[in-house]
Rosetta silent file (secondary structure, phi, psi, omega in degrees, C-alpha in Angstrom):
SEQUENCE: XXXXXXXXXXXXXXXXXXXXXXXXXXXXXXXXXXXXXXXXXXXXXXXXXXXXXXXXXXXXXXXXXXXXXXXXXXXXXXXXXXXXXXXXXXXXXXXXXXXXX
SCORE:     score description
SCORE:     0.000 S_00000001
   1 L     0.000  137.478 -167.476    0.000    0.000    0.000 S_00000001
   2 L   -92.572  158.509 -174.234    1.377    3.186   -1.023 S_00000001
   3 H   -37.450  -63.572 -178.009    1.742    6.439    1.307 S_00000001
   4 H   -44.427  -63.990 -139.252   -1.639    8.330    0.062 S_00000001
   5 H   -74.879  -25.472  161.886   -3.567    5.224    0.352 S_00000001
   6 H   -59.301  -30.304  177.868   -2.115    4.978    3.853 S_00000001
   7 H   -92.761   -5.670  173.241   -2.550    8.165    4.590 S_00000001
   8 H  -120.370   11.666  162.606   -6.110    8.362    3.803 S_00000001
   9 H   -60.972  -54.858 -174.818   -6.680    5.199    5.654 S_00000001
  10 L   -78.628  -35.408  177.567   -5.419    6.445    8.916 S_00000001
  11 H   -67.975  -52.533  170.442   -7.293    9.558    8.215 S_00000001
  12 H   -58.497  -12.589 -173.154  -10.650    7.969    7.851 S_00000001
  13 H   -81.434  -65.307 -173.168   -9.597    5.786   11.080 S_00000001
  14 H   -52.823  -35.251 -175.202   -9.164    9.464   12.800 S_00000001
  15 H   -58.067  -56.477 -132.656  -12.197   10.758   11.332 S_00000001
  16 H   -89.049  -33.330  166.124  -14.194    8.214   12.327 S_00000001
  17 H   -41.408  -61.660 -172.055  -13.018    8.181   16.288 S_00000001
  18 H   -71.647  -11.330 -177.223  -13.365   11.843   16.460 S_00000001
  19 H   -76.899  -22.786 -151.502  -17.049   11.702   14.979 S_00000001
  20 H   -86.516  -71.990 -154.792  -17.541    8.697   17.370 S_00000001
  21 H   -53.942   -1.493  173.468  -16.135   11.189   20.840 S_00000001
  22 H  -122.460   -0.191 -169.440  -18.767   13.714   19.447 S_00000001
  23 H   -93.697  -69.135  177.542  -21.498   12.078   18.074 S_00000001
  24 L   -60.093  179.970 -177.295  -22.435    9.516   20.674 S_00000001
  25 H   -96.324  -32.381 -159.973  -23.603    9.783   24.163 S_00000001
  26 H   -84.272  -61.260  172.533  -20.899    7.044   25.451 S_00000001
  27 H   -14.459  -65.610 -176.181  -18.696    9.437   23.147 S_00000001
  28 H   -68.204  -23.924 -174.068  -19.536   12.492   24.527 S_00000001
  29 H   -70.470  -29.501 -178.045  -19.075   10.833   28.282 S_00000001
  30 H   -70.319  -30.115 -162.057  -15.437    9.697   27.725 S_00000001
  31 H   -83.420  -96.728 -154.306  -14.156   12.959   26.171 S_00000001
  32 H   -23.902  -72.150  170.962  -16.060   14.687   29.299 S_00000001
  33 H   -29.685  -39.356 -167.287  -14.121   11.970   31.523 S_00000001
  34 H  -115.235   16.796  152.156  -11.074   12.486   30.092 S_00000001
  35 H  -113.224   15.624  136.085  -11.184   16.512   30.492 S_00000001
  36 H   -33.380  -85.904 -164.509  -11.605   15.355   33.837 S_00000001
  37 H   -61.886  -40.723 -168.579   -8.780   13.651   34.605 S_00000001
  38 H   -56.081  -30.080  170.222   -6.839   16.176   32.619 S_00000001
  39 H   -61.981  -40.382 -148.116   -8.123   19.452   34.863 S_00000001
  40 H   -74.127  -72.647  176.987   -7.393   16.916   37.887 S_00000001
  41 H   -45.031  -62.771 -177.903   -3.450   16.606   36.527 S_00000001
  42 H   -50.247  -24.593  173.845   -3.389   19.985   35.367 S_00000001
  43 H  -106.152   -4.687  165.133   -3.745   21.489   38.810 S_00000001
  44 H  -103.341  -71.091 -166.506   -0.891   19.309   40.739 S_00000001
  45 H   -27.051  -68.068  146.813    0.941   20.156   37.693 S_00000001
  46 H   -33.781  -18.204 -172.543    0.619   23.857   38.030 S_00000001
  47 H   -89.763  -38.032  176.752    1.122   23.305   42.095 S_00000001
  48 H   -57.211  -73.658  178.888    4.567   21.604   41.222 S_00000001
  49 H  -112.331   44.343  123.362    5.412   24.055   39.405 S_00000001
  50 H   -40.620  -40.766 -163.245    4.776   26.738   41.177 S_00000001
  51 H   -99.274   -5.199  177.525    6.441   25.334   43.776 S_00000001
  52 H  -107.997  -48.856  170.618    9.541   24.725   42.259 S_00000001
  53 L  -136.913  -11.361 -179.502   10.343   27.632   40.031 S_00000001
  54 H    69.038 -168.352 -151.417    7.584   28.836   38.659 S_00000001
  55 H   -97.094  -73.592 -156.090    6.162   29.160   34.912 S_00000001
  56 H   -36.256  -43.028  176.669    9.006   32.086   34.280 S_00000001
  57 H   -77.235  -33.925 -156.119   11.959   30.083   34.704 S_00000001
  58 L   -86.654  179.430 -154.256   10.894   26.806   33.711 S_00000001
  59 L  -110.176  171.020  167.590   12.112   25.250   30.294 S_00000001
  60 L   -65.732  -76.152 -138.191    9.329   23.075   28.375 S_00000001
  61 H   -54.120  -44.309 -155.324   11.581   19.646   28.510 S_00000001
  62 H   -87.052  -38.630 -158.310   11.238   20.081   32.391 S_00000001
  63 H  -110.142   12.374  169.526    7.400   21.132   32.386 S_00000001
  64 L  -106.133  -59.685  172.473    6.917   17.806   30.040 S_00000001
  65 L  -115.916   50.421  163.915    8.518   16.083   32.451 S_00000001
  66 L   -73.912  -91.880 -164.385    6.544   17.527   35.560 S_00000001
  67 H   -58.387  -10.318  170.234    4.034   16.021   33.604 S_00000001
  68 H   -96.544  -12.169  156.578    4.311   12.816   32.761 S_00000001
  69 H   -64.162  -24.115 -179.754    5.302   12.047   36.350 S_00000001
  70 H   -76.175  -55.997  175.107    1.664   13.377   37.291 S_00000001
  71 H   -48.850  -45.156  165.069    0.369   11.599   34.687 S_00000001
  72 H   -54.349  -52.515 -133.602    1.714    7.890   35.456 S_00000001
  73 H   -81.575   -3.074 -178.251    1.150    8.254   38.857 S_00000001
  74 H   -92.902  -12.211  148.813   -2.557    9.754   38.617 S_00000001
  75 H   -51.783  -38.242 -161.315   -2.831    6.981   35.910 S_00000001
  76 H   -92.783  -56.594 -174.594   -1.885    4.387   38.522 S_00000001
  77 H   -72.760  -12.264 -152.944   -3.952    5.453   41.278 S_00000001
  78 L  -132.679   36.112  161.150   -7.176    6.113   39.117 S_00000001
  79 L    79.155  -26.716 -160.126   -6.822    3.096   37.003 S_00000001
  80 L   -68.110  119.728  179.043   -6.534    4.472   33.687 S_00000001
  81 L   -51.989  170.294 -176.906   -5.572    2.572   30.443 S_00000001
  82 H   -78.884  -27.804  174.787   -2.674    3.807   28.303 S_00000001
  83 H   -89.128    5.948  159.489   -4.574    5.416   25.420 S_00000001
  84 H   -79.639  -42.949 -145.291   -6.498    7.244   28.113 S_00000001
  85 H   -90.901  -20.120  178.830   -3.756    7.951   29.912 S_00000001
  86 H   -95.278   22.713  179.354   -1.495    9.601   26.605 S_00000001
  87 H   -97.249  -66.731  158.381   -4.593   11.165   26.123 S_00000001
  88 H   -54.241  -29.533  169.859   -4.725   12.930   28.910 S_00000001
  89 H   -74.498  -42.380 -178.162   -0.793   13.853   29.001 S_00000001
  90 H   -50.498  -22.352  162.745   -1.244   15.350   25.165 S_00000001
  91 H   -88.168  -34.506  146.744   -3.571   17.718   26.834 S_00000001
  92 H   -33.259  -87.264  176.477   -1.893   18.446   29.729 S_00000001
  93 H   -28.765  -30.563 -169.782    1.236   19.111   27.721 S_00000001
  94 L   -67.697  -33.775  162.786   -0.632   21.405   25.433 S_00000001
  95 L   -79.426   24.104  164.482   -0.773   24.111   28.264 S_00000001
  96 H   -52.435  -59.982  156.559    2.566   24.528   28.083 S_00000001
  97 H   -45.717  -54.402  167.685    2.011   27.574   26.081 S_00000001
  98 H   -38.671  -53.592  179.306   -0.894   28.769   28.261 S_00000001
  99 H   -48.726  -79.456  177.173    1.158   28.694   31.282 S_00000001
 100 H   -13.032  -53.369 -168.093    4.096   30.344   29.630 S_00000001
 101 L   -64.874    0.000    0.000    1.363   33.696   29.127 S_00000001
């Protein structure tokens, strides 16, 4: 199979997921669920680091990996499978810029 056809495979995969987390009801609850956990992370994240240096000083590589220590272990205690759980760090991580502001 050639690149395009691969590429509009995987697209149509992605399509059809994100139509699923917005379409459905069981959709809409996991997406809800999983800006859950991520507000949940997102505020010991921000307490860490606050508490260490704060958002001025700190570098991204360091405020990635503030987070993916929050993330295992709030993975660990609250159960959470691995494509939940990289779910939740790609969002976390995403306020990396937010913070920064």
């Amino acid at each position: 199979m050639g690149n395009f056809k691969k590429g509009i495979f995987l697209g149509g995969l992605l399509g059809a997921g994100l139509m699923w987390l917005n379409a459905t009801k069981k959709g809409k609850q996991t997406r809800d669920k999983m800006l859950d956990y991520s507000a949940d992370v997102y505020a010991d994240v921000k307490e860490k680091v606050m508490a260490s240096e704060g958002w001025d000083k700190m570098t991204k590589s360091k405020y990635y990996q503030i987070v993916e220590e929050a993330v295992n272990k709030y993975a660990v205690e609250n159960d959470l499978v691995d494509s939940v759980r990289n779910m939740v760090e790609k969002v976390v991580k995403a306020q990396w810029k937010k913070g920064k502001k």
